[in-house]
C-alpha positions as CSV (number, residue, x, y, z in Angstrom):
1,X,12.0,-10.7,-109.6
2,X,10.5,-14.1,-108.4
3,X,7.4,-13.5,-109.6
4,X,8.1,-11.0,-113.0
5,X,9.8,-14.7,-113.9
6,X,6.5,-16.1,-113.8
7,X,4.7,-13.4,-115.1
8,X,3.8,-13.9,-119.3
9,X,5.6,-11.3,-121.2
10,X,5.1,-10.2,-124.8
11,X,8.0,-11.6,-126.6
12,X,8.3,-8.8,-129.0
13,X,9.2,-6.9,-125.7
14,X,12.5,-7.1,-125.2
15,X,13.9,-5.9,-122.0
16,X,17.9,-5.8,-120.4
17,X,18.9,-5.9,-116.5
18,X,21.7,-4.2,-115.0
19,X,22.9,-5.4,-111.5
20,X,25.2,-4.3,-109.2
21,X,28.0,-6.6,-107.7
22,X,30.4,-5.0,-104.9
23,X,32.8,-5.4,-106.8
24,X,33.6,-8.9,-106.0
25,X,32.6,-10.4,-109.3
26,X,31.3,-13.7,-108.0
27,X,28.1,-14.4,-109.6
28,X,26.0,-16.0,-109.1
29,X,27.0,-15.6,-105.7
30,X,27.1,-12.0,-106.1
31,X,25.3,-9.4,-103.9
32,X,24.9,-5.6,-104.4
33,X,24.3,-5.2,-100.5
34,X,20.4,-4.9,-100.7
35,X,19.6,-7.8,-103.4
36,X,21.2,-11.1,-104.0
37,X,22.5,-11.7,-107.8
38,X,19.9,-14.7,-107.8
39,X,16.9,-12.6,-106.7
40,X,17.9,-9.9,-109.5
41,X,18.8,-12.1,-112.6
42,X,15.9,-11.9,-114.9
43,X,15.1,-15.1,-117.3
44,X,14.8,-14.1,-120.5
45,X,16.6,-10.8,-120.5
46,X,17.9,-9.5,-123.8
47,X,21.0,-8.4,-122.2
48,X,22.3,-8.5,-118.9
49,X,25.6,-6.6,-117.2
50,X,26.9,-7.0,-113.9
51,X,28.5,-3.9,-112.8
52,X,30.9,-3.1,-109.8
53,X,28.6,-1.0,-108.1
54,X,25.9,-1.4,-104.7
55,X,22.5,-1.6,-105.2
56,X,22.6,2.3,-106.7
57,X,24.0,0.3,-109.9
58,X,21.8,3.1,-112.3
59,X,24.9,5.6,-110.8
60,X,27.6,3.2,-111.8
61,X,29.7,4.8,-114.7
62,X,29.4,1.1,-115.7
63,X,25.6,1.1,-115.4
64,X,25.1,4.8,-117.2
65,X,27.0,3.3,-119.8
66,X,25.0,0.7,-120.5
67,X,22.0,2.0,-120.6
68,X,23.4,4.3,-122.9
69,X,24.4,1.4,-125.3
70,X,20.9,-0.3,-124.7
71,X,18.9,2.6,-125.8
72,X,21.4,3.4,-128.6
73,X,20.8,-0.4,-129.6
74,X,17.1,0.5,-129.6
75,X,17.3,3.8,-131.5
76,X,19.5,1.4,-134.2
77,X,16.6,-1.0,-134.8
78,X,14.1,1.6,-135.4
79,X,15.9,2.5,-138.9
């Protein structure tokens, strides 16, 4: 994540993160046991949820959910 936060992105791009937190909802000190909350946040992000989850955060009920909102977001701005 380091170095996609240096990387130039097209700015009609938009893209969202979704990271996990054990469930001790103290970002930014938050951890999903593989990657720190710091090392996953993503500058510029459209969108970004912490879920209660471990580093399978994509599996979270939390998580499917907002993907789900995301691409229904997307779908919306299409017309």
């Amino acid at each position: 994540m380091k170095i996609m936060n240096t990387l130039p992105l097209p700015k009609d791009v938009p893209y969202h993160s979704i990271i996990g937190d054990r469930g001790r909802g103290d970002a930014p000190n938050s951890s999903d046991g593989v990657v720190a909350y710091w090392c996953s946040h993503a500058d510029g992000a459209k969108s970004e949820k912490i879920v209660p989850s471990s580093h399978g955060a994509n599996q979270n009920p939390e998580g499917i959910a907002e993907v789900e909102r995301i691409l229904k977001q997307h779908i919306g701005s299409k017309g």
